[in-house]
N, C-alpha and C positions, 0 to 999 in steps of 0.2 A: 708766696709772691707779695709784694710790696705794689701798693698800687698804682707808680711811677714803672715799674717794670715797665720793658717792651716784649708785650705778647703775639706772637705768631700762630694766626688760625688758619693751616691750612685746611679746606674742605671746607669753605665758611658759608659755602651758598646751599649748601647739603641739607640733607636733615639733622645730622648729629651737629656737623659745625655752625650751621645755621643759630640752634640750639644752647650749645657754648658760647658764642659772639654773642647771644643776645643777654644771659647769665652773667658774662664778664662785666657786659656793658651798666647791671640792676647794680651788682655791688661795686662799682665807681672804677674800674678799672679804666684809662682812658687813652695810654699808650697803646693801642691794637691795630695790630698791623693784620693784612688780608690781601691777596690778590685773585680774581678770576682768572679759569684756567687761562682764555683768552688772552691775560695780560702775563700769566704766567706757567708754562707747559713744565709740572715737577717732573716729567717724566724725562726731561731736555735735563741732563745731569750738566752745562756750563752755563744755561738757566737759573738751575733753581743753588750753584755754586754763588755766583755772580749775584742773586737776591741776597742771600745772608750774609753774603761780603761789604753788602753797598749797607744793609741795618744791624743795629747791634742788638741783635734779638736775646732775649734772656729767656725765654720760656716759646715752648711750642707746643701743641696740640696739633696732634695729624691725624685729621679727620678724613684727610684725603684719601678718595678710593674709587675704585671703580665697580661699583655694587650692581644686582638685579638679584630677578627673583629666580627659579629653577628652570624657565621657558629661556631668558637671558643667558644663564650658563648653560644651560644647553647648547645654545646655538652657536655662543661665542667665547669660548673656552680659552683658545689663548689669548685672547683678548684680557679675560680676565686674570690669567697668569701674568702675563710680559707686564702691560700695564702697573697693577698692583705692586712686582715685585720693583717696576724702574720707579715710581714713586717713593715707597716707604726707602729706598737704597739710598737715592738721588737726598733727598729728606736727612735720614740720618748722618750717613757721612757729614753734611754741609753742614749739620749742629755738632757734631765731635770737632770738625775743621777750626769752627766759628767759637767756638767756647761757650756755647749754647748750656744756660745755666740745669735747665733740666725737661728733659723733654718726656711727654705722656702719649704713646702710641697705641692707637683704639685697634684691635681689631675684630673676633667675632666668634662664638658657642660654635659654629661650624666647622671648628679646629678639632674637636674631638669627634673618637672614635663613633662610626653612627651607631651602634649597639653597644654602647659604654653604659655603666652602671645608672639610674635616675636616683636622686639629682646628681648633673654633671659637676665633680669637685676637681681645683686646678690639679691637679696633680695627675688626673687621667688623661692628658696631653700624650700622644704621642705611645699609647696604650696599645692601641689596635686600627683597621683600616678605617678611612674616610666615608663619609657616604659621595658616591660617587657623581650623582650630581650636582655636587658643588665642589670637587676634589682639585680642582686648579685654583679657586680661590682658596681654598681653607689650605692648600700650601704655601703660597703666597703668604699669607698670614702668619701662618708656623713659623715663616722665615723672617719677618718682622721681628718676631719676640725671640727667633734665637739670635737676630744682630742684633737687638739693645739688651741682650744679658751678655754676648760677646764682648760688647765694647765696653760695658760695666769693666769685666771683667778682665781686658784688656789695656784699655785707657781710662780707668778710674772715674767715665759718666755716670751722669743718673738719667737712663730711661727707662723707666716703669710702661708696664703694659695692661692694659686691662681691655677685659674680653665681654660687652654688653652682648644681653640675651636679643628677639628680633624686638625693633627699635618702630615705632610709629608716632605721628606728629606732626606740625606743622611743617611747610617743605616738602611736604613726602612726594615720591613717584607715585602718580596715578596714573600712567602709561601702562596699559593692559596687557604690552608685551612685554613689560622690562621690568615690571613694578614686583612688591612682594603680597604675599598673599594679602594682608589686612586693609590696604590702600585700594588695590582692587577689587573686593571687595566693594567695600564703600562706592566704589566709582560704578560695578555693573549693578547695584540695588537700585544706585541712582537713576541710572540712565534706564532702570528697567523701569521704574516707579513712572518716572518722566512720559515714557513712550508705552505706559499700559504694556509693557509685554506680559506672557502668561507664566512665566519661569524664569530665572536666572541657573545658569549652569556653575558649577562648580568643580574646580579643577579636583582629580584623583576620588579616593572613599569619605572623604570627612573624617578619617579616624585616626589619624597621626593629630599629635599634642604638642601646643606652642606655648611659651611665654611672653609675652610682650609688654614693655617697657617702654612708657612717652619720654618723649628725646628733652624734655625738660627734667625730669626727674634723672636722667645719664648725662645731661649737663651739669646739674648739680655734685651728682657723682665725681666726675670729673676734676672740677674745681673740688673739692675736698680730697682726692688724692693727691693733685698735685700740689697740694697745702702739707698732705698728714701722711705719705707712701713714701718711705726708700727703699722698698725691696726691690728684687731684683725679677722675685716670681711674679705669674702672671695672676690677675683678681679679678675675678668675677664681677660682672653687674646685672642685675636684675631685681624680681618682685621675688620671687621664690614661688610663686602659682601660674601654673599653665591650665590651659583649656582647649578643647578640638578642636579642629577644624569647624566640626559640624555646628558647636556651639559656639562656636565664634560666626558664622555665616547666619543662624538664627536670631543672637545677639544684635548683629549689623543691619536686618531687614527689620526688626522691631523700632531700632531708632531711626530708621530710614525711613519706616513707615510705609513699608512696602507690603502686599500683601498677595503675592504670587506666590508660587510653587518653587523651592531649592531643588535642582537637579544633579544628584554628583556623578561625574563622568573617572571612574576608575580606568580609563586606559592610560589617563594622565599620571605619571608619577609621584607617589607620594610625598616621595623623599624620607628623612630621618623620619621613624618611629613616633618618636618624644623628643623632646630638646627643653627638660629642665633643667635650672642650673642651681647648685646649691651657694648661696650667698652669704651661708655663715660666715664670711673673713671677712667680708667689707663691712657685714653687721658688726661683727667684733669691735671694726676699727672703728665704729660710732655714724656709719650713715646706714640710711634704709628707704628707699623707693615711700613716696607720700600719693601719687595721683594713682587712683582705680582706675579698671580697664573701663565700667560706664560713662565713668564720667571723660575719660580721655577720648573715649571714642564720639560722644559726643561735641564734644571740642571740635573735635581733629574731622566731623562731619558737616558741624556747621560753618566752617571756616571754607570745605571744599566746597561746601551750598554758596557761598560768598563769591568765591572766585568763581565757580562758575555761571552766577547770575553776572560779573560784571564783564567776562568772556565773549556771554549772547548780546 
């Protein structure tokens, strides 16, 4: 990308897009375009036609989505299906329509099978069954990446896909009902620390295994592929290290500085097993995750200590 381009960050107020717009913005990028869903509903397909008709967008990032954590999809399933798929649809057409120079669609390690091989490598897509709940989103998704290898393949675009491991950072959901495990987290240490309770509960056994990735280091990512990627297949993002449940909750009360009892409540679902992702390809192509999970987590705690000192 040239730094005159006109860039499109859909999902800008998000964690990941939030993330991206603010990357674009350090290396001088300065044509960027953005709107709130408020000012812009992608999911309104003579909306979001009508936006890339009215700009002459050269590059896009569609960050846009409708995300939660396992409580979320649970409860709101097609929500997450309808949503998701009128978005990335409504999105890409409008960039094949517009002559949309090349477009980079995010979507998520939830795509593959829940007992696939560790670490998850792209090619085990579509292997074996989903884990079930998250199984309308992680369709949705699958359906993203099979329209921009369709339309490669059909109408001679470039949109490249890449699939980030769970993603935390500035932005995040800390909504206890919607949010993902690492953000809540952080929020009930807090609020327990705060209010002297005697325990914090924790959802499921503590013994499924996560990777997590600051949305800084997947913004970088990011921008480097859509600099240095024509494939067509899907690339992985992540660290290449995961950790439990349980030590990632012990992890969080240490720099929370809490000093209560962890409670884990196993009727809660665990969800997938594991979910590492093997990142040999994007290592290959020359990038590699820089920020640790301590030091991210401390980041991404004392910014939530911020906001909510200036909340009260």
């Amino acid at each position: 990308m040239d730094k005159q381009d006109s860039i499109y960050v859909a999902g800008h107020r998000g964690l990941v897009g939030s993330a991206i717009l603010r990357k674009l913005e350090r290396e001088g990028y300065r044509n960027l375009i953005y709107r709130s869903s408020s000012e812009l509903d992608l999911r309104d397909s003579r909306q979001t036609m009508a936006f890339f008709q009215e700009h002459s967008i050269d590059y896009v990032f569609l960050a846009a989505a409708k995300v939660g954590g396992i409580a979320a999809n649970n409860e709101y399933p097609a929500d997450f299906i309808r949503d998701n798929l009128m978005i990335q649809t409504n999105v890409i057409e409008a960039a094949y329509r517009t002559n949309v120079k090349k477009l980079l669609f995010l979507g998520s390690t939830c795509i593959y099978p829940k007992l696939a091989p560790q670490p998850l490598k792209e090619e085990y897509l579509l292997t074996g069954e989903l884990e079930p709940t998250n199984e309308p989103y992680a369709i949705a998704k699958i359906a993203g990446i099979k329209m921009c290898q369709s339309y490669n393949r059909q109408y001679g675009t470039r949109f490249i896909s890449a699939m980030p491991t769970n993603m935390y950072g500035p932005n995040d959901n800390f909504n206890l009902h919607t949010s993902h495990v690492l953000p809540a987290l952080i929020r009930k240490f807090h609020e327990a620390k705060e209010n002297r309770l005697p325990s914090v509960e924790v959802w499921g056994t503590g013994n499924p295994r996560r990777e997590f990735l600051h949305s800084d280091d997947l913004a970088e990512a990011c921008l480097f592929l859509m600099n240095h990627y024509e494939d067509s297949e899907i690339v992985n993002i992540g660290v290449g290290e995961d950790i439990s449940i349980r030590e990632l909750a012990e992890k969080i009360r240490d720099i929370v500085g809490y000093d209560g009892d962890i409670v884990f409540n196993p009727s809660i679902p665990d969800g997938t097993p594991r979910k590492l992702v093997d990142v040999a390809k994007i290592n290959r192509l020359g990038w590699k995750a820089k920020i640790g999970l301590d030091n991210g987590l401390r980041s991404v705690y004392d910014a939530f200590r911020q906001d909510d000192l200036v909340k009260q």
